[in-house]
C-alpha positions in Angstrom: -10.8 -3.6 -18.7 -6.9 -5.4 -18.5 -7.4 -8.7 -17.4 -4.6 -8.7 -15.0 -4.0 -5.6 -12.9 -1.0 -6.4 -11.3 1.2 -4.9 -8.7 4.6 -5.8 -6.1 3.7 -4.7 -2.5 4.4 -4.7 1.5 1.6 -6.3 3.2 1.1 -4.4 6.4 -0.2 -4.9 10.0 -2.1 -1.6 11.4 -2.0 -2.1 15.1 -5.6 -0.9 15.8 -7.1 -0.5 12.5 -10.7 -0.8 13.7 -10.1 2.5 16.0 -8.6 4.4 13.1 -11.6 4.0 11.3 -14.3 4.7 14.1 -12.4 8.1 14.5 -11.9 8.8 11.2 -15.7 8.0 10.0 -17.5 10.6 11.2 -15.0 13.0 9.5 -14.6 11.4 6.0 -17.3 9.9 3.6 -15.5 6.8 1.5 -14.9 3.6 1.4 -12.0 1.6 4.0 -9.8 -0.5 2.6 -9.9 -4.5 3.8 -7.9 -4.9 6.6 -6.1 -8.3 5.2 -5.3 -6.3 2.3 -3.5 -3.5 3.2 -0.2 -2.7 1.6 2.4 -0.4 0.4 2.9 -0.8 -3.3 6.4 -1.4 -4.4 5.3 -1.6 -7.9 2.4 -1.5 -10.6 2.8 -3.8 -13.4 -0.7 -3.3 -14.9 -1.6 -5.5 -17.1 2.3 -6.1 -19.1 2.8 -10.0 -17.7 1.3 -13.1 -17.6 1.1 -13.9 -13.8 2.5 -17.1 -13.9 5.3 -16.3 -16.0 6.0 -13.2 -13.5 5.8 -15.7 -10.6 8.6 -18.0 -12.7 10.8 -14.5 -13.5 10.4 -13.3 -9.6 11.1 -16.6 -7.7 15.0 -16.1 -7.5 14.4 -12.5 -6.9 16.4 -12.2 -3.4 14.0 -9.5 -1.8 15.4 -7.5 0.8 14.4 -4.5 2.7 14.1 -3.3 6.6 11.1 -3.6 8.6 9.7 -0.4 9.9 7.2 1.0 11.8 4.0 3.4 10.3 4.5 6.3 12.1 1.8 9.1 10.6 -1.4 9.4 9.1 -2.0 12.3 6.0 -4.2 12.9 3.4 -3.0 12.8 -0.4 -4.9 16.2 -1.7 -4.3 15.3 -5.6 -5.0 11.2 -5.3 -7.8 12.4 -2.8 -6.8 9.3 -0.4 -6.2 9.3 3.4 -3.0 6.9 3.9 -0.7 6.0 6.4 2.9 6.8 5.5 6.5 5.9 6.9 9.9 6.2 5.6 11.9 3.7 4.8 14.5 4.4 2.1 15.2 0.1 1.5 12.0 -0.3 -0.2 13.5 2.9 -2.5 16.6 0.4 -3.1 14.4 -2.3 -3.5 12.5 -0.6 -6.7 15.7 0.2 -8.0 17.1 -3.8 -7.7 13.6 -4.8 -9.4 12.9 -1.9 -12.2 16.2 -3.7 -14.7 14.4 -7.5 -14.4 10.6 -5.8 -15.0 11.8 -2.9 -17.5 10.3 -0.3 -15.1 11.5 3.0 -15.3 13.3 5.0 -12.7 10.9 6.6 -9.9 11.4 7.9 -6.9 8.4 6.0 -4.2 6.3 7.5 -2.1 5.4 4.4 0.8 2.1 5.3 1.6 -0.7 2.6 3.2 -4.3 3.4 1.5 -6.7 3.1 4.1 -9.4 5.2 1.9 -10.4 6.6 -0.7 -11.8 10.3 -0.1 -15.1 11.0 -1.5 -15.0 14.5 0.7 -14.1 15.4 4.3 -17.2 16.2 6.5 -15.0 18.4 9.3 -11.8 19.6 7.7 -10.1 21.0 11.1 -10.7 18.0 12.9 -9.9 15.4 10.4 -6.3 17.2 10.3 -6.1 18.0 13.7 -6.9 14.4 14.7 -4.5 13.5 11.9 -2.2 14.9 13.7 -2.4 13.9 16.9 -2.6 9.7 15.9 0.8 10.3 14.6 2.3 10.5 17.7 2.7 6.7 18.2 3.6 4.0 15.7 0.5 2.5 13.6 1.8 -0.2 12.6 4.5 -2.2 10.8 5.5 -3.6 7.6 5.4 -7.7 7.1 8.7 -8.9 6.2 7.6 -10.3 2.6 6.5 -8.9 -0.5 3.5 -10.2 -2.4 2.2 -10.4 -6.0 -1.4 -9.2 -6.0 -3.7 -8.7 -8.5 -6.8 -6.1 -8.3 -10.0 -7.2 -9.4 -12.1 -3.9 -10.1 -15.8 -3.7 -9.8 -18.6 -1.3 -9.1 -18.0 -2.1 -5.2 -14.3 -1.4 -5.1 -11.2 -2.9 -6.1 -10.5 -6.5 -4.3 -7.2 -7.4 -4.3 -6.0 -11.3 -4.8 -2.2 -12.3 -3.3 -1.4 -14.6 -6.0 2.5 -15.4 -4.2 4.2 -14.1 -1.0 8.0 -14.2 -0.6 10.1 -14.0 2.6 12.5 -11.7 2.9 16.5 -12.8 2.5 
């Protein structure tokens, strides 16, 4: 297992996580993300840089992007994940400003919030159905930094570790 499983991300506010997830449990079987660590990856580095020396490399980054709201809640059929999704084309031009000074290639993002991991849904028509309807008001909203976490992996689920935040420009 990499020693350092790294990744650039959003950290993100849900407004009412706790009531997603008593909904949402009796209709999914899987394991909720942390609250405090719930994100929208910018980037996955793996295990390719020291952390420190990314930290160094990445301080004079100026990081911009607009804050927006999570407007809907969907499921991810071929990653099996239920997430909550926005648009929000600046984190796009973001990527595209960091991919050069990492040596990432060209992608186009999907910004998507993990909430879970889908071991199987219990009540298909009323997990989509309920889906649906939550995604009528804003969820939440994206914090106006980015952070450097790492993922620690273990039997119980990844745990993630912010190892630097930085305020947006």
């Amino acid at each position: 297992m990499p020693a350092n499983r790294l990744f650039l991300a959003v950290p993100v506010r849900l407004y009412h996580y706790e009531q997603i997830k008593k909904d949402f449990s009796p209709l999914l079987k899987g394991r909720w993300r942390e609250e405090e660590h719930l994100h929208a990856t910018i980037a996955f580095l793996g295990n390719r840089f020291n952390p420190d020396h990314l930290i160094e490399k990445l301080s004079g980054f100026e990081y911009s992007f607009d804050i927006s709201e999570i407007s809907a809640l969907d499921y991810f059929a071929e990653s099996r994940v239920f997430v909550a999704t926005f648009y929000n084309p600046t984190l796009q031009n973001l990527y595209e400003k960091l991919a050069p000074l990492l040596g990432l290639a060209s992608m186009e993002l999907r910004p998507h919030v993990t909430l879970m991991r889908v071991k199987s849904i219990l009540d298909a028509p009323a997990f989509f159905k309920l889906s649906a309807a939550a995604s009528a008001a804003p969820i939440g909203v994206l914090e106006p930094k980015v952070a450097l976490y790492q993922s620690h992996l273990s039997p119980e689920g990844a745990r993630y570790e912010i190892l630097k935040e930085w305020s947006l420009t």
